[in-house]
NUROBA-701375 format. One record per atom (N, C-alpha, C): residue number from 1; residue in one letter; atom name; x, y, z. Coordinates in steps of 0.1 Angstrom, whole numbers, m for minus. Layout:
<node pos="NUM" code="a" site="CA" xx="X" yy="Y" zz="Z"/>
...
end
This chain:
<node pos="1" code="x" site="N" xx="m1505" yy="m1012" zz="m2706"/>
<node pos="1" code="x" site="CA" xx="m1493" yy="m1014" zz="m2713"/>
<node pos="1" code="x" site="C" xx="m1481" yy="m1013" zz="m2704"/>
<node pos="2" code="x" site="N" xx="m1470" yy="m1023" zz="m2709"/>
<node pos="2" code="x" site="CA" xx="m1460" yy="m1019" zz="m2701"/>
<node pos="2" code="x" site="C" xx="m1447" yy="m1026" zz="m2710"/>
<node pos="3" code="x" site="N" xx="m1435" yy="m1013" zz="m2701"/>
<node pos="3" code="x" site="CA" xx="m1424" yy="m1016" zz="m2709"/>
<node pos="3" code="x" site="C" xx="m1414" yy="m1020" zz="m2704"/>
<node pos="4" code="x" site="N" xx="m1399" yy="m1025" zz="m2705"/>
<node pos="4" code="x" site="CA" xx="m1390" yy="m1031" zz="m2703"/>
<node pos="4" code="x" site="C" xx="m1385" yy="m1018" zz="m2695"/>
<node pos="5" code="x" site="N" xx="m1381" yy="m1010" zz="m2705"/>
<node pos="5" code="x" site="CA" xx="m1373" yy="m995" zz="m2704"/>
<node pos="5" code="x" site="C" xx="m1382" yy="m984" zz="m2701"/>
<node pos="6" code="x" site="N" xx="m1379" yy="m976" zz="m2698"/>
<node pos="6" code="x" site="CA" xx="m1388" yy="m960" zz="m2698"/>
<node pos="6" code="x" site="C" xx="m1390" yy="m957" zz="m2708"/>
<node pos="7" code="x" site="N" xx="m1402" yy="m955" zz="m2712"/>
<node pos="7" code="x" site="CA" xx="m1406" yy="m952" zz="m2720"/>
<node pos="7" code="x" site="C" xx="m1419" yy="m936" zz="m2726"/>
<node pos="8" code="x" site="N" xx="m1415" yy="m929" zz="m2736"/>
<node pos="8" code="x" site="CA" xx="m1422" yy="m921" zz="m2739"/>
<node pos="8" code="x" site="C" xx="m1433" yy="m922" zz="m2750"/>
<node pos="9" code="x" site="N" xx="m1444" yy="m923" zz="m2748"/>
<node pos="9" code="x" site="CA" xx="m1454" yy="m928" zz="m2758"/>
<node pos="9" code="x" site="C" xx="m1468" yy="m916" zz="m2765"/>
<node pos="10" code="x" site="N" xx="m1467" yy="m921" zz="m2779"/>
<node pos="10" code="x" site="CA" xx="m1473" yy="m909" zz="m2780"/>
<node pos="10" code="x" site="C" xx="m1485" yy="m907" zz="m2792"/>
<node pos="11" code="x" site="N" xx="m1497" yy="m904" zz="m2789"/>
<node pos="11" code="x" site="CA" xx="m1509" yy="m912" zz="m2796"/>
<node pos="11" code="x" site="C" xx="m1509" yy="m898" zz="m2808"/>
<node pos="12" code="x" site="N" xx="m1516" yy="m905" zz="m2822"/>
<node pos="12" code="x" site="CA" xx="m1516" yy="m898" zz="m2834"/>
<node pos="12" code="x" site="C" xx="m1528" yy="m901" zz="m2838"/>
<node pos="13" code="x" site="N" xx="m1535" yy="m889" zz="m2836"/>
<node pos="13" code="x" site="CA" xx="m1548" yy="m894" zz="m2844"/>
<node pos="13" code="x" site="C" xx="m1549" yy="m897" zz="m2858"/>
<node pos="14" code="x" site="N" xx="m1556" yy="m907" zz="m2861"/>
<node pos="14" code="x" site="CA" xx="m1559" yy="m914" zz="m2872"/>
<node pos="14" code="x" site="C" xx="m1557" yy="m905" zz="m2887"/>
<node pos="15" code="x" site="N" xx="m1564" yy="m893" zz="m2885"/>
<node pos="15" code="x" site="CA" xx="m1569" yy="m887" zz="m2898"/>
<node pos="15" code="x" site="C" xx="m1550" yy="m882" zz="m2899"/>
<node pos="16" code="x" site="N" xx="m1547" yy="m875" zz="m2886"/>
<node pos="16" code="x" site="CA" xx="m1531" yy="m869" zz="m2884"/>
<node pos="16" code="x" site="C" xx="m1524" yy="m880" zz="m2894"/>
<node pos="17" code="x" site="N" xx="m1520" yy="m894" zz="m2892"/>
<node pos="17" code="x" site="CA" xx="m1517" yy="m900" zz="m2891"/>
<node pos="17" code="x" site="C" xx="m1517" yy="m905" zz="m2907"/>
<node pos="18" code="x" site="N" xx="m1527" yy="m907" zz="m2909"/>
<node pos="18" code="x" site="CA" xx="m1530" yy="m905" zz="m2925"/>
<node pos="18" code="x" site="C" xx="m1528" yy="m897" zz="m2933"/>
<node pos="19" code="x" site="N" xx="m1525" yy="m884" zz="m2931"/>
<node pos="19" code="x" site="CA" xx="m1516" yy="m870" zz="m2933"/>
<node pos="19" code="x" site="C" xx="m1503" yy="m879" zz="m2937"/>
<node pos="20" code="x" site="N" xx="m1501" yy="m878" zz="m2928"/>
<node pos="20" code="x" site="CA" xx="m1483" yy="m881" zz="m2923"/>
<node pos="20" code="x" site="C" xx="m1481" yy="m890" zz="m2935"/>
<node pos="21" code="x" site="N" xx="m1488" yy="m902" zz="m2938"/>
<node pos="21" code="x" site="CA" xx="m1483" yy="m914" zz="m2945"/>
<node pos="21" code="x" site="C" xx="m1482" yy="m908" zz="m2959"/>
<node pos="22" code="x" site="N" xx="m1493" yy="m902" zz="m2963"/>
<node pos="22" code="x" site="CA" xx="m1495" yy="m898" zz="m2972"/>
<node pos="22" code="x" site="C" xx="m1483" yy="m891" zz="m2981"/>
<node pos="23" code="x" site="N" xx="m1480" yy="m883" zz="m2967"/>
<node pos="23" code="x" site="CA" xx="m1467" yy="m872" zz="m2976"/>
<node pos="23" code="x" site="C" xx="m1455" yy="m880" zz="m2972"/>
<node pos="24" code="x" site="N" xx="m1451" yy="m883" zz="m2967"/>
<node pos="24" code="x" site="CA" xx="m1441" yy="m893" zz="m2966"/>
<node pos="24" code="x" site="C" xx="m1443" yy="m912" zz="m2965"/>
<node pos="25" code="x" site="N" xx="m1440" yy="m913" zz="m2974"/>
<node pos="25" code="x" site="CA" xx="m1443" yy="m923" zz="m2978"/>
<node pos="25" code="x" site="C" xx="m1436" yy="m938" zz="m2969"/>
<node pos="26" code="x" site="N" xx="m1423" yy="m931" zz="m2970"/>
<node pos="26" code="x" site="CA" xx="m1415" yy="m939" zz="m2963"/>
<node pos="26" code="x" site="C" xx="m1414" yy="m945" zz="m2948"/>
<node pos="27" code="x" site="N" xx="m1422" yy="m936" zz="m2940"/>
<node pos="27" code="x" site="CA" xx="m1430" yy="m940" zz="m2929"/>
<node pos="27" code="x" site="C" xx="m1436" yy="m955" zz="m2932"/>
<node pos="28" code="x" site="N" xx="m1448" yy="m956" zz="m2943"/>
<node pos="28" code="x" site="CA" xx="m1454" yy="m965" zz="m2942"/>
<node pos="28" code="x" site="C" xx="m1447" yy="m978" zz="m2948"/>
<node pos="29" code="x" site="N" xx="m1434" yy="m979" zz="m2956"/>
<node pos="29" code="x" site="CA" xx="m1426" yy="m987" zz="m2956"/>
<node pos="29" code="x" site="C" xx="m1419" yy="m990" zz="m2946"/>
<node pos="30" code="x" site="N" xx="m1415" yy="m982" zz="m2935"/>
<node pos="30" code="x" site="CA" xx="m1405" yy="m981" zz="m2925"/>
<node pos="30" code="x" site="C" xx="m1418" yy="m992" zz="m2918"/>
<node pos="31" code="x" site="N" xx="m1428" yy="m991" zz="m2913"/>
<node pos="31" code="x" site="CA" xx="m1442" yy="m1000" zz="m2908"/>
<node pos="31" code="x" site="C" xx="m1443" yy="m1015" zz="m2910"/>
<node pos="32" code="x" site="N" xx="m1443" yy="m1010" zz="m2921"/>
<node pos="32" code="x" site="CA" xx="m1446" yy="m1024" zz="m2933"/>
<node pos="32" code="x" site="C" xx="m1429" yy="m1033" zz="m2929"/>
<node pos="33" code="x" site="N" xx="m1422" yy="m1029" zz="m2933"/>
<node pos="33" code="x" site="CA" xx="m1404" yy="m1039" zz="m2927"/>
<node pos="33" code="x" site="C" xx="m1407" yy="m1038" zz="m2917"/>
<node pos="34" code="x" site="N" xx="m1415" yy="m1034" zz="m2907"/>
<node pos="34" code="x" site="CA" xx="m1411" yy="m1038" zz="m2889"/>
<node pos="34" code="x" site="C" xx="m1421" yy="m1049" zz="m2884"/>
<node pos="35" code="x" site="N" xx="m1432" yy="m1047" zz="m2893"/>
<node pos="35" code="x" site="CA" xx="m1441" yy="m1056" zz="m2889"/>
<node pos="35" code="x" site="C" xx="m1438" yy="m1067" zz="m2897"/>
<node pos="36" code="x" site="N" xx="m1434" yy="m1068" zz="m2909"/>
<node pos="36" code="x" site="CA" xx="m1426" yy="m1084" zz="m2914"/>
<node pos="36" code="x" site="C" xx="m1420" yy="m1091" zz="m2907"/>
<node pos="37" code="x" site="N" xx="m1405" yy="m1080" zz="m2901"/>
<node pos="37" code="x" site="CA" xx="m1398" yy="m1086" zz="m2895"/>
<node pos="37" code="x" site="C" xx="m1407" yy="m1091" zz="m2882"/>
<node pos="38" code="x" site="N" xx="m1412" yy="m1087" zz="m2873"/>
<node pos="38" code="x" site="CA" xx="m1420" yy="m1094" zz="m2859"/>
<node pos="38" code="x" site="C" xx="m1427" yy="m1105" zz="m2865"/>
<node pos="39" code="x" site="N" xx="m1434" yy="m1106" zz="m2877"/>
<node pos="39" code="x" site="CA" xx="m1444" yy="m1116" zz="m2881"/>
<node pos="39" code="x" site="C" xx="m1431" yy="m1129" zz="m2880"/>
<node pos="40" code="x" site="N" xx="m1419" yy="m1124" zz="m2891"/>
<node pos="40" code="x" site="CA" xx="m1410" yy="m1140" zz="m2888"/>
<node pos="40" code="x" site="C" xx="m1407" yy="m1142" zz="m2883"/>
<node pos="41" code="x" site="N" xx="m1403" yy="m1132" zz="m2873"/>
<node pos="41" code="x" site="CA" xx="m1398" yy="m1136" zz="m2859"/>
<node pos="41" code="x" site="C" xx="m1407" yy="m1146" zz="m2851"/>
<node pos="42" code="x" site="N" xx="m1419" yy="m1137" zz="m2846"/>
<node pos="42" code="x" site="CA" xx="m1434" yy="m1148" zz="m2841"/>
<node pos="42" code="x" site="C" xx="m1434" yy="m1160" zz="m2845"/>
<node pos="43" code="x" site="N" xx="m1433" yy="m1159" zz="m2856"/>
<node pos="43" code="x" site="CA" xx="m1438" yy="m1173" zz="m2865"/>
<node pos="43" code="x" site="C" xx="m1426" yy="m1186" zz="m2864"/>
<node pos="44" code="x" site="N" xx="m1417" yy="m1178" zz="m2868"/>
<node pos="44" code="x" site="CA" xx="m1407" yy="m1190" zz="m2870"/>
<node pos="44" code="x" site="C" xx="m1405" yy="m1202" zz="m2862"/>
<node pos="45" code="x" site="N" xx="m1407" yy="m1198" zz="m2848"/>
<node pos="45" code="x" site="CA" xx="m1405" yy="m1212" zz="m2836"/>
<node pos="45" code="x" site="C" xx="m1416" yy="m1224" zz="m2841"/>
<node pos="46" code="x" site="N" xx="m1425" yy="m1217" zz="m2849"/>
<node pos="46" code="x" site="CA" xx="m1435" yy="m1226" zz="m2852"/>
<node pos="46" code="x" site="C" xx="m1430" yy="m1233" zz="m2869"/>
<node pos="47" code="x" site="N" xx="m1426" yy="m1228" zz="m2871"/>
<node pos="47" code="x" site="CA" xx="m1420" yy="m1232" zz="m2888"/>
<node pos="47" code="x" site="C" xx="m1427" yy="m1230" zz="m2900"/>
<node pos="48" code="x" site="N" xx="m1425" yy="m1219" zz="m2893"/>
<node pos="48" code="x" site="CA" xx="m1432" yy="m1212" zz="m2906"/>
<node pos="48" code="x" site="C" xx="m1422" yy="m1202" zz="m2913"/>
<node pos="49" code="x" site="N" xx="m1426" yy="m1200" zz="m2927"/>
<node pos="49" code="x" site="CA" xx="m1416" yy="m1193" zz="m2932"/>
<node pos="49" code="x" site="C" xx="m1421" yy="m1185" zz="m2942"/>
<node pos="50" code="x" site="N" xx="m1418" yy="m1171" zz="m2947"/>
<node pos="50" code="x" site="CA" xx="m1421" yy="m1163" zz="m2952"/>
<node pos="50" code="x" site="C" xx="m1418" yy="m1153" zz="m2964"/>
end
């Protein structure tokens, strides 16, 4: 992996992680709008639209 900037990275195990979503919900919406936005982004030079 590598990044532009310095970067601090930081692994969550799965089951943790499934915790987390669970009680806060808005995490997994905060996920869900970031990966939309990258998909149109990605996509769009191709003409695709979503």
């Amino acid at each position: 992996m590598s990044t532009i900037d310095p970067s601090t990275l930081y692994k969550i195990e799965q089951s943790t992680l499934q915790i987390l979503m669970a009680e806060h919900p808005e995490i997994v919406q905060g996920i869900i709008k970031e990966l939309a936005h990258r998909l149109r982004v990605t996509t769009a030079p191709y003409g695709f639209s979503f």
